[in-house]
N, C-alpha and C positions, 0 to 999 in steps of 0.2 A: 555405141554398140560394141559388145566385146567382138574379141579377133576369135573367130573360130576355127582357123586356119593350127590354132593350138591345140586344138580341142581331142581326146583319143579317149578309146575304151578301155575300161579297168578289166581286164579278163581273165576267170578260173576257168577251167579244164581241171573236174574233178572227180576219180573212179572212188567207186565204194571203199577202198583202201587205203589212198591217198591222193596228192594233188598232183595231178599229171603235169599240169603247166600252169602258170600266172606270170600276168604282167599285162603289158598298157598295149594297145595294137590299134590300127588305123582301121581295120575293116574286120569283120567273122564271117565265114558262111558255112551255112547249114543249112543242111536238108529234114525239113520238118514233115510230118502228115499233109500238111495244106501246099507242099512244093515248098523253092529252096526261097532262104532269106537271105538277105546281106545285112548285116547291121550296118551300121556306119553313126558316128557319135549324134547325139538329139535325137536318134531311133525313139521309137514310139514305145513305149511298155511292152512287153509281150510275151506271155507263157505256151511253148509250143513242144509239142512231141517230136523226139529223133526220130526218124527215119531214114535209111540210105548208108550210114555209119560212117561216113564220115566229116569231119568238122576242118576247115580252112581259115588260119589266120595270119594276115600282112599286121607285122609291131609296126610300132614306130622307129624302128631302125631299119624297115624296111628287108627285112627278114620276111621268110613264109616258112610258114610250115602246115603240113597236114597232117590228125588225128584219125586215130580209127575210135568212134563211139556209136557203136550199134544201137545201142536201145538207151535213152535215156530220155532228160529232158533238158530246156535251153528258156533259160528266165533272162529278160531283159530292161531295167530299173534305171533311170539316172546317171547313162552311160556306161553302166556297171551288167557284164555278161556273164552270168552264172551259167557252166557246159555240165549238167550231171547225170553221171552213166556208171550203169553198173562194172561192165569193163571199157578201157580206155588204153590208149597207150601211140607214144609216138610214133607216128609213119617212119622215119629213119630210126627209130628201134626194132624194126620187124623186119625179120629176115625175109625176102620175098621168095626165093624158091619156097623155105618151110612152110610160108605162106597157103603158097599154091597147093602143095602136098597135103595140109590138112584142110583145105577147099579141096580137093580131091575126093579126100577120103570121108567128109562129111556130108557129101554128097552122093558118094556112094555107100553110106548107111540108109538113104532115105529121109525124109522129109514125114513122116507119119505120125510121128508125136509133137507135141509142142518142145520138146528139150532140143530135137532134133533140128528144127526147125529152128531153133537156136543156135545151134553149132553153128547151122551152115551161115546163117545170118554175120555171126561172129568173124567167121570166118571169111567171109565175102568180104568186110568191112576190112581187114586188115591186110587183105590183099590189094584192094582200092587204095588204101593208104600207104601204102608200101610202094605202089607203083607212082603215084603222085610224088611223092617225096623223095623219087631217083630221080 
């Protein structure tokens, strides 16, 4: 029987632009439609919808970090976690007062349109992840 104790996840974090993050990591979590998941290596297949915006991952150097990914989706193959979101970006890239200030202010345009309803979403997610990642 092999040693699974070796075993890690192959992991992209990737926005419409470019690739926010990759490398190998012990555990992922994200919050999908159906509630949150934890991958962990032998995970089972599974194509699931972002919600909540943001995404957590333990490397194998035992690092963490936290992403802000609002809206995207999260494919999971062979050990191999595909993170893909339209915007994306490091939780310790994100200033959190600015944060705040435009969750403020996109909140206080309202919620009435779908775009808007985007902002604040966006917005939300990177406040989340900014405050995780202090």
């Amino acid at each position: 029987m092999a040693d699974d104790s070796a075993k890690h996840l192959e992991v992209a974090l990737v926005a419409a632009e470019r690739t926010v993050w990759q490398g190998q990591a012990k555990i992922v979590i994200a919050r999908t439609t159906d509630g949150d998941v934890g991958i962990l290596p032998g995970h089972a297949p599974l194509l699931g919808l972002l919600q909540g915006g943001t995404v957590q991952v333990r490397t194998v150097d035992d690092e963490y970090f936290v992403a802000a990914a609002p809206d995207g989706f999260i494919s999971v193959a062979n050990d191999r976690v595909s993170i893909l979101a339209e915007n994306a970006e490091m939780g310790h890239d994100i200033d959190l007062e600015e944060a705040k200030r435009a969750l403020e202010q996109a909140q206080a345009t309202g919620t009435d349109s779908e775009d808007e309803q985007e902002q604040v979403r966006v917005a939300e997610a990177r406040v989340r992840a900014a405050e995780k990642a202090s």
